[in-house]
C-alpha positions in Angstrom: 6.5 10.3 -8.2 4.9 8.3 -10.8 8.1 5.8 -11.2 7.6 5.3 -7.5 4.2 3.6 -8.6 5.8 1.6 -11.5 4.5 -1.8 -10.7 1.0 -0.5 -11.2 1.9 0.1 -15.1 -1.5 1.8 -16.7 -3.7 -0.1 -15.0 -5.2 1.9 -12.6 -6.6 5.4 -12.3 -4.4 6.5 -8.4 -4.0 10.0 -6.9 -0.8 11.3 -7.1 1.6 10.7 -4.3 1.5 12.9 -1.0 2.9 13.1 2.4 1.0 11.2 5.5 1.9 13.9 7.9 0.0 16.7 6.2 -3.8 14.4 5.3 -5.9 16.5 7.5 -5.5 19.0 4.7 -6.1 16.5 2.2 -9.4 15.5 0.0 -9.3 11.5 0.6 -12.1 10.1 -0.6 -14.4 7.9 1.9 -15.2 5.4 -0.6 -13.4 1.5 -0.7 -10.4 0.9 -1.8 -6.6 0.3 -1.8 -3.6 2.6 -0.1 -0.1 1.9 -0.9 2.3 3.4 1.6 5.8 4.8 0.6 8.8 6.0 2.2 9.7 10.0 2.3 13.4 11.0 1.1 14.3 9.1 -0.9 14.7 6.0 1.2 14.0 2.3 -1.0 14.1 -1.2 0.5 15.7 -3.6 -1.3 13.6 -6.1 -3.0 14.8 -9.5 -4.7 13.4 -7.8 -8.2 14.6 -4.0 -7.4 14.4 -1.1 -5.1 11.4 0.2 -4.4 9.7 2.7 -1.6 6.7 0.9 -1.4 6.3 -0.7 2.3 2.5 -1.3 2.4 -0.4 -2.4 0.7 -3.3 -2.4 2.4 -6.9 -2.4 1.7 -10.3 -0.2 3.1 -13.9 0.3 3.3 -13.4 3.9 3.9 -9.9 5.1 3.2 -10.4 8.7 4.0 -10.8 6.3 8.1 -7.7 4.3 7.4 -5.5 6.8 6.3 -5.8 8.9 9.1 -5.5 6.0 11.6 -2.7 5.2 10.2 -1.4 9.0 10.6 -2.3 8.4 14.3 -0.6 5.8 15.0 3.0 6.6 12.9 2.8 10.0 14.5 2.3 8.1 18.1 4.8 5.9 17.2 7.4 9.1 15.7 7.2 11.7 18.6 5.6 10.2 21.5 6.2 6.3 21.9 2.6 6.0 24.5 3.3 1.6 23.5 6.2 -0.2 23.3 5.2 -2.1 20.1 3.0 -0.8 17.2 1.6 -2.3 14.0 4.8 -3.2 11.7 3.2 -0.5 9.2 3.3 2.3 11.7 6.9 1.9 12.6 8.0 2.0 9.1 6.1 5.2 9.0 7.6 6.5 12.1 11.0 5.3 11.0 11.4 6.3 7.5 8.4 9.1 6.8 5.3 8.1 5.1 3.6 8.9 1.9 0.4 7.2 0.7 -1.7 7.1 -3.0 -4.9 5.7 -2.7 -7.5 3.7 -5.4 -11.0 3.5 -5.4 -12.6 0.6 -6.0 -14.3 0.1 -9.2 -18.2 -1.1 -9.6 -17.2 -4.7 -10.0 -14.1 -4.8 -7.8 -14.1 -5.0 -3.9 -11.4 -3.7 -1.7 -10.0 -7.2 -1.3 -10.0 -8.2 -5.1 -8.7 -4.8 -5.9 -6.0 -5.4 -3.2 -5.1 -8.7 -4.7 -4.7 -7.5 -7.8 -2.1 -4.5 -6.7 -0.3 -7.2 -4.2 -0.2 -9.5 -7.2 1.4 -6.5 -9.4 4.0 -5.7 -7.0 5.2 -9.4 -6.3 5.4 -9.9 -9.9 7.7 -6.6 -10.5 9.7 -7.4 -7.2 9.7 -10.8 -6.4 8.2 -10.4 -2.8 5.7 -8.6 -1.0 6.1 -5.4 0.3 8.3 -5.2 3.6 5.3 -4.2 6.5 3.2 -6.1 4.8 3.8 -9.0 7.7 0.8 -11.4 6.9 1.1 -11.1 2.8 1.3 -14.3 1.1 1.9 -15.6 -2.6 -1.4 -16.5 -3.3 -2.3 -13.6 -5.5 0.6 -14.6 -8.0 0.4 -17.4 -7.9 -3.8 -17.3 -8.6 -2.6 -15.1 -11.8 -0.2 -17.9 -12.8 -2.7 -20.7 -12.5 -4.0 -21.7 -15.6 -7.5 -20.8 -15.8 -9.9 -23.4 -16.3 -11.8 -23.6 -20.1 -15.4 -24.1 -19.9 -16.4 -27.5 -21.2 
C-alpha cells in the first residue's frame, strides 16, 4: 500500500508493494538499487515518530540477486531453522512475513547515495532507523541537516 511508503513522499519513482514469498514469479529488475522490506498483515513497529511496517532498508548492485537471497534465507529461517542465528533481516522476515518495493538507481545516483537518501527520509519521518536495520546510523540526517557550505 502506498501509505505504507509514506516517508518516500513523491520523490521517487518505486514498484508497488508485493509479497517476498512469491518473487520467483516476479519481474525484479537486475539493475542497482534500493529494497525496503515491510511486514505482511498488517503488523507495524513502533517508531519514536509513528508506526510504520518498514523493517529494512538496504541497498544492491543487482536487486533481482538480493531479493531472492533474502527469500532464501527468511524461508530458511521460517520453516526449516538449518542455523541457529540468521541475519537480523531474515528473522524479521521469518517472524512477521515479508514484502519488499524496490528503486533503481538513477544515472547520477549510486546504490549507496540512493540508500542514504531513503534512510535519511525515513529517520526524518520516524525519528529512528528502521528496526533490522542493526548497523544504520544518523549520519544521513544529520548530513541533510548540516548546512551546506557556500562557494567563496
Amino acid at each position: 500500500m502506498a501509505r505504507d511508503l509514506r516517508f518516500l513522499k513523491d520523490g521517487y519513482p518505486r514498484t508497488r508493494i508485493r509479497s517476498l514469498w512469491t518473487i520467483a514469479r516476479h519481474d525484479v529488475s537486475e539493475e542497482s538499487g534500493v529494497y525496503i522490506l515491510l511486514s505482511e498483515d498488517g503488523t507495524v513497529f513502533p517508531y519514536p515518530g509513528g508506526l510504520s511496517p518498514v523493517f529494512y532498508i538496504g541497498r544492491s548492485k543487482n536487486l533481482r540477486n538480493r531479493l531472492l537471497t533474502h527469500h532464501r534465507y527468511a524461508k530458511d529461517a521460517r520453516d526449516v531453522r538449518h542455523y541457529d542465528k540468521y541475519p537480523q533481516v531474515c528473522e524479521y522476515a521469518a517472524a512477521f512475513g515479508c514484502r519488499y518495493s524496490f528503486i533503481e538507481c538513477l544515472s547520477w545516483d549510486t546504490p549507496d547515495e540512493l540508500e542514504f537518501d531513503i534512510m535519511a527520509r525515513f529517520g526524518e519521518a520516524f525519528r529512528t532507523l528502521p528496526v533490522a536495520c542493526g548497523s544504520g546510523s544518523w549520519e544521513p540526517v544529520e548530513q541533510r541537516d548540516a548546512p551546506k557550505e557556500v562557494p567563496g
